[in-house]
N, C-alpha and C positions, 0 to 999 in steps of 0.2 A: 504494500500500500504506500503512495505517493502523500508522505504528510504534507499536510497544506496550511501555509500562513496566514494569518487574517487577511481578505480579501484589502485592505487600502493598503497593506505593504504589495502584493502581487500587482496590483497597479500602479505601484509608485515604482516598482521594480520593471516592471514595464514601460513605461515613461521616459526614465531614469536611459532603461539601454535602449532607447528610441533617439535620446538626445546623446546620445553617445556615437549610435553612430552616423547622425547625422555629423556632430562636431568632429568625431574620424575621418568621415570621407570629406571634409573641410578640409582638414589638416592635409591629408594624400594628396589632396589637388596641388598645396604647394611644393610638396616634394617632386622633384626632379626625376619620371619614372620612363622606363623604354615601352614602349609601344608595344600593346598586348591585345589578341585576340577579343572581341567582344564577349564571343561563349566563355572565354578561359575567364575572363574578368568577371563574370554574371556569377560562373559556377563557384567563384575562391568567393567575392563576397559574401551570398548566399549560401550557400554550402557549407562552407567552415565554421561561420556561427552559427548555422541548424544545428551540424553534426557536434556541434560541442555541449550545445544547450541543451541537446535531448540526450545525450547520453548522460550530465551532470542534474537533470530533473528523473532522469529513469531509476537512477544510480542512486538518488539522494534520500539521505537515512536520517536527515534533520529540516527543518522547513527552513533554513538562513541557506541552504544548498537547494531547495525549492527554489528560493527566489533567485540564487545566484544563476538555474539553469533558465528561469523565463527572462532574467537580465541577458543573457546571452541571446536567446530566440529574438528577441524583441531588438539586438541589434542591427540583423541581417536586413526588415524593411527600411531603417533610417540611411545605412549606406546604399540599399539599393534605389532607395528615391533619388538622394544626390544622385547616383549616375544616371539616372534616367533624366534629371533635369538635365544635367551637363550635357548628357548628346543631345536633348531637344532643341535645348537652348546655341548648341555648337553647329549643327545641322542646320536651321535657319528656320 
């Protein structure tokens, strides 16, 4: 059984890695990066914080690791929005 924290931390923890990774894919943009596939970029952003957040809420034996894996889940759409602005906005 997946112990569960009071519902305004789960949200706040969601939130929390929303603006996280919006202000990530912030940051990356000023970093200096080589030019990458758009599926390869799609699948590392998404992907890596899925696969991490569901194995660390699957995994987790106290609710502060609940919330630490929907922190991670909830980071994957804030940097995926940035990129999607960025090529909307770069495409014209």
């Amino acid at each position: 059984m997946i112990p569960l924290p009071r519902s305004w931390l789960l949200a706040s923890a969601m939130l929390v890695g929303l603006a996280a990774g919006v202000l990530g894919a912030a940051a990356a943009l000023t970093v200096e990066h080589a030019r990458m596939r758009p599926d390869l970029a799609i699948a590392l952003v998404v992907g890596f914080p899925s696969v991490v957040g569901l194995l660390v809420l699957l995994l987790s034996r106290a609710r502060w690791l609940t919330a630490l894996g929907v922190f991670f889940l909830a980071v994957a759409p804030g940097w995926f929005g940035v990129l999607a602005v960025i090529e909307v906005v770069t495409r014209g």
